[in-house]
Backbone bond lengths (Angstrom), bond angles and torsions (degrees), N, CA, C in turn:
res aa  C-N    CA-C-N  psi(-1)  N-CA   C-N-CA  omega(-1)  CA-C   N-CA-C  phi
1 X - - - 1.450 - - 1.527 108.02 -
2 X 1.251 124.84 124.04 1.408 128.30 170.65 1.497 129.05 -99.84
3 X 1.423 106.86 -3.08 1.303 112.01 -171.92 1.614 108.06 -140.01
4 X 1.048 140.84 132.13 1.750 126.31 127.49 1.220 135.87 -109.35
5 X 1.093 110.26 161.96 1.470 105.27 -172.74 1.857 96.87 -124.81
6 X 0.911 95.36 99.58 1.798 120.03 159.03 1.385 116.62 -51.93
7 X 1.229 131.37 136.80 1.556 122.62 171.93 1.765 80.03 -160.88
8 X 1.172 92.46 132.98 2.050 119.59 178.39 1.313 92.08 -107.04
9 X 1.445 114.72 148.30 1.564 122.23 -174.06 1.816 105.53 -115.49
10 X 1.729 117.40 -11.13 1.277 121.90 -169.38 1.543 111.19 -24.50
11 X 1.607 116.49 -58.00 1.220 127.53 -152.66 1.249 102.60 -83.15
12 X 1.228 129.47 -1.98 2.030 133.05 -148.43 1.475 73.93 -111.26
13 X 1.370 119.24 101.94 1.851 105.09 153.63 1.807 102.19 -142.37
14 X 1.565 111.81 -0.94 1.675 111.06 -178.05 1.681 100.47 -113.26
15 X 1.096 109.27 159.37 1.697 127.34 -170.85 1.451 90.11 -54.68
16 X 1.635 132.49 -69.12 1.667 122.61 -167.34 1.708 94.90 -52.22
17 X 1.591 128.18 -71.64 1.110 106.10 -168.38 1.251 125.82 -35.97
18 X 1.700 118.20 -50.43 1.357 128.43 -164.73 2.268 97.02 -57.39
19 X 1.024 102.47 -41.38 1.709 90.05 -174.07 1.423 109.83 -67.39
20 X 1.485 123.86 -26.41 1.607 133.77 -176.10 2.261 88.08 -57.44
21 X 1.841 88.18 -71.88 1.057 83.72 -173.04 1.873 127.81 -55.58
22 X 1.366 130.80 -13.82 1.228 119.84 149.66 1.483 123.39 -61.49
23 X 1.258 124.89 -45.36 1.354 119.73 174.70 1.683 121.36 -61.67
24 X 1.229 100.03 -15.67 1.534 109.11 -177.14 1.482 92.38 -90.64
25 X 0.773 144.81 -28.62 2.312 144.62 -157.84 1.682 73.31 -103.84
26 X 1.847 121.12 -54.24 2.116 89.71 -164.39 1.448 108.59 -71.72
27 X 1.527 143.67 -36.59 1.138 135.83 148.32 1.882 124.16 -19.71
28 X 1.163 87.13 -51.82 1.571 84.76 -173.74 2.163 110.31 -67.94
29 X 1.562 89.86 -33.17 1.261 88.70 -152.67 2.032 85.30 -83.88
30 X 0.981 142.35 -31.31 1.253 118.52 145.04 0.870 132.57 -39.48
31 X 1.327 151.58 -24.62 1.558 142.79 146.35 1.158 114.53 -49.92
32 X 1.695 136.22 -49.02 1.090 153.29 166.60 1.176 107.68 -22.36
33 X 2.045 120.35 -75.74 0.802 114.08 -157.90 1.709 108.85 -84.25
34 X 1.544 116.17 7.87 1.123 106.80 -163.58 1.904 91.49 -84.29
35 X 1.141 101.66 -23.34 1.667 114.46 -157.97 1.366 102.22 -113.88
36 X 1.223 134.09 23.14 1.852 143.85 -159.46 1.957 108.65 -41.96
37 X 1.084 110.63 -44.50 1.593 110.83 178.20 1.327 100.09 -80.05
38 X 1.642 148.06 -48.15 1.070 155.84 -142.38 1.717 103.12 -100.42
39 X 1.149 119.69 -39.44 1.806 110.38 177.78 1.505 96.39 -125.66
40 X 1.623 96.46 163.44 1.093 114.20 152.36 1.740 111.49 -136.68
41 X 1.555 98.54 172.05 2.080 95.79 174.58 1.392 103.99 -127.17
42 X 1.409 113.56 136.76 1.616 115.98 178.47 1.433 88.97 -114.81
43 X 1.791 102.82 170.43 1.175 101.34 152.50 1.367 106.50 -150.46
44 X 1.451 98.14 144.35 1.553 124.87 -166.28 1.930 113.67 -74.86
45 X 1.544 96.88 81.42 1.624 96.14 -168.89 1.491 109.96 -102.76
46 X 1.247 99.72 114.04 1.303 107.81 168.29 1.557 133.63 -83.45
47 X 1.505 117.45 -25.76 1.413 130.25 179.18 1.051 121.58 -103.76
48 X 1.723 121.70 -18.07 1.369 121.08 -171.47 1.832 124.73 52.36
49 X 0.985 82.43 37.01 1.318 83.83 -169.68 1.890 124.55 -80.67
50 X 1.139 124.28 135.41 1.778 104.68 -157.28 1.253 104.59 -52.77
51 X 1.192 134.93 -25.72 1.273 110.49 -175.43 1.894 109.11 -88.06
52 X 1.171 108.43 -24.03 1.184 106.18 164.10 1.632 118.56 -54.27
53 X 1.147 92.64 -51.85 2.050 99.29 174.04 1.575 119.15 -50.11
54 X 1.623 102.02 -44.32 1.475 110.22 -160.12 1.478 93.40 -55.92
55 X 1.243 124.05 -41.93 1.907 121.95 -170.52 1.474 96.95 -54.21
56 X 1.482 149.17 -27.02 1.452 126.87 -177.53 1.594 108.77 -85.26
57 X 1.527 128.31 -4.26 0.778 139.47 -134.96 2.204 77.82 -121.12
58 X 1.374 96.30 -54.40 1.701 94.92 -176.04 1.945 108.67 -86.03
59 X 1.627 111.89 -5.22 1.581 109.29 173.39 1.122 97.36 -131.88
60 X 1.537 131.18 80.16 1.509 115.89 -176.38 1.445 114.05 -64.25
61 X 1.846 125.29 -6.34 1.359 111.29 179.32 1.442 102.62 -68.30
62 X 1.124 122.26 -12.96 1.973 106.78 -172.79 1.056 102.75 -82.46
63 X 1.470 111.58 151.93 1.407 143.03 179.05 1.504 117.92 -107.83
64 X 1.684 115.13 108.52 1.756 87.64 -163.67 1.713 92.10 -104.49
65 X 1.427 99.77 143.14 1.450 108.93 157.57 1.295 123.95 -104.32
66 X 1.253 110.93 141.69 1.314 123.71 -164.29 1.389 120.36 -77.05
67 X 1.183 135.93 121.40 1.558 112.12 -158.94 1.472 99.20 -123.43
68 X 1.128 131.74 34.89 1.382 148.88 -166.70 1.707 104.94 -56.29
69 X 1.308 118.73 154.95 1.650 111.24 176.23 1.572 122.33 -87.06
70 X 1.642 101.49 126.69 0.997 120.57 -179.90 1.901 115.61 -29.62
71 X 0.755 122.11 130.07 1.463 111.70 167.21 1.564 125.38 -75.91
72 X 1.767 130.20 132.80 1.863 106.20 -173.12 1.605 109.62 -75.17
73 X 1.061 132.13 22.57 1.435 141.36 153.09 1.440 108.19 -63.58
74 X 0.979 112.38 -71.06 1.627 141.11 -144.51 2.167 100.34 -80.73
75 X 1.660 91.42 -25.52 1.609 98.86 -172.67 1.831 100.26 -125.12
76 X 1.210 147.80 66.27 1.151 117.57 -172.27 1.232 78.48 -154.96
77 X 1.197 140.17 -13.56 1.576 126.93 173.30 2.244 100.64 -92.25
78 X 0.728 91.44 7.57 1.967 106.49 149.69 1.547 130.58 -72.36
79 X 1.339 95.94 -24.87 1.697 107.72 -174.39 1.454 104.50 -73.06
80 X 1.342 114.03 -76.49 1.385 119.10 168.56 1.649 124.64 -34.06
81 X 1.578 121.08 -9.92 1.122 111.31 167.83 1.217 139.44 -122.83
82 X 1.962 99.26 33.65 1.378 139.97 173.98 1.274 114.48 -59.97
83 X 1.064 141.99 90.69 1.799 125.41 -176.43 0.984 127.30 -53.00
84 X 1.426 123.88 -9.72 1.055 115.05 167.76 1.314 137.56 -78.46
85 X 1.268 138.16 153.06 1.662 118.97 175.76 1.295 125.28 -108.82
86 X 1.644 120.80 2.96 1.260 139.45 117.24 1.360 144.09 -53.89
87 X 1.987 100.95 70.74 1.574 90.52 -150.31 2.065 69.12 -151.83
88 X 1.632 90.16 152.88 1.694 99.99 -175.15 2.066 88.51 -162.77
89 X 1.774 80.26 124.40 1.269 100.83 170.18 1.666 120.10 -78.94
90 X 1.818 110.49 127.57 1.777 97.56 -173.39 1.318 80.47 -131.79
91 X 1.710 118.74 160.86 1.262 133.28 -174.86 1.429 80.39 -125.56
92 X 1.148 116.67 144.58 1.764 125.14 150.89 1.789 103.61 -151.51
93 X 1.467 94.57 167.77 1.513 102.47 -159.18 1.640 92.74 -92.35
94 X 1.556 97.78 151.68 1.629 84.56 178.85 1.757 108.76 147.73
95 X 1.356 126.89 122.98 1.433 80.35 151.07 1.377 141.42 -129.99
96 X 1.522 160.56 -142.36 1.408 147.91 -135.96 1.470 101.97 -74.58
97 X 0.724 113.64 -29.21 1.902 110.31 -175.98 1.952 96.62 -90.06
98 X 1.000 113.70 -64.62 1.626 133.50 -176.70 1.692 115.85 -35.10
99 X 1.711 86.43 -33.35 1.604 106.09 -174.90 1.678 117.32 -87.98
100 X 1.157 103.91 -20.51 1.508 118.69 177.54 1.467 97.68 -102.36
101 X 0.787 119.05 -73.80 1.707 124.06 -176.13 1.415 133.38 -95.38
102 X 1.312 103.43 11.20 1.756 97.42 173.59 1.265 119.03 -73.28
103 X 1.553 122.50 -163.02 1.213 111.75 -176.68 1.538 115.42 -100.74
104 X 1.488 101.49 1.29 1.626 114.12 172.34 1.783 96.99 -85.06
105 X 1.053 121.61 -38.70 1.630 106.50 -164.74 1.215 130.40 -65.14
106 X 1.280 113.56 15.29 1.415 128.99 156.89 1.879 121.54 -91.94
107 X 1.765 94.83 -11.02 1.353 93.42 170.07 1.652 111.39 -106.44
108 X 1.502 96.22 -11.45 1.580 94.32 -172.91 1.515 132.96 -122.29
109 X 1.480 106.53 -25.77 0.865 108.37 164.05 1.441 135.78 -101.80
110 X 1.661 107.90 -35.16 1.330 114.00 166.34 1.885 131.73 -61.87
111 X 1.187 95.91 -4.94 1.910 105.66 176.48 1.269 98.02 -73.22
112 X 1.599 108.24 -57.38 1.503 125.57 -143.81 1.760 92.22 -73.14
113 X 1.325 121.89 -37.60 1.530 132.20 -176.85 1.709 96.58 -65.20
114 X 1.115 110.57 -46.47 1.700 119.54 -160.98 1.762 90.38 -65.91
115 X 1.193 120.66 -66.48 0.948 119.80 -179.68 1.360 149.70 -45.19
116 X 1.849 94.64 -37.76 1.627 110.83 173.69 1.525 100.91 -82.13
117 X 1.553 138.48 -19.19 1.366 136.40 -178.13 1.500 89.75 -88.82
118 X 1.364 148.84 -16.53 1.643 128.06 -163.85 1.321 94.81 -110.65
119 X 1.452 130.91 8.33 1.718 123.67 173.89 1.551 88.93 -89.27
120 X 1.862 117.12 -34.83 1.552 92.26 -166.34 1.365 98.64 -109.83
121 X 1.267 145.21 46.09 1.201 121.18 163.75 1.566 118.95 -95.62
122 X 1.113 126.94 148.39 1.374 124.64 169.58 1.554 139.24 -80.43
């Protein structure tokens, strides 16, 4: 395989998005079949949502991967094998999109960022 073509569904959750996002999976999957040994198309589903599903159901070449959140069980023996030794574990509530850009991450995450970058700057 030399190629994939990735498509994340996060943002696809209203009827206009949801048709963007079909035209974006039949685009892709025409390349697919133009190139069948050489690409493939996944798609990056996070909600499962039926209408999210119904698209494997109308492109059976896609493959969806599940991109569900890691559990801190499953990821926390990772920390310790940070090279760096300037390194500090923070939990905040939230998740990967929510945590950067929600409407809390101006109370929660961006202090704690502001702060751990203004102890080391020079």
């Amino acid at each position: 395989m030399d190629a994939s073509i990735i498509i994340e569904t996060y943002n696809y959750s209203e009827d206009p998005d949801l048709q963007l996002l079909r035209d974006t999976v039949r685009g892709a999957v025409a390349i697919q079949r133009e190139n069948p040994l050489r690409c493939e198309v996944l798609l990056a589903d996070l909600c499962g949502t039926p209408e999210i599903l119904a698209l494997f159901k109308e492109f059976p070449e896609v493959r969806r991967i599940d991109i569900g959140m890691v559990p801190y069980d499953a990821a926390k023996h990772l920390i310790p094998k940070v090279a760096s030794t300037d390194k500090e574990e923070v939990m905040l509530k939230g998740g990967h999109v929510s945590l950067v850009a929600g409407p809390n991450a101006i109370k929660r995450l961006w202090p704690k960022l502001d702060s751990w970058l203004g102890e080391r700057s020079t």
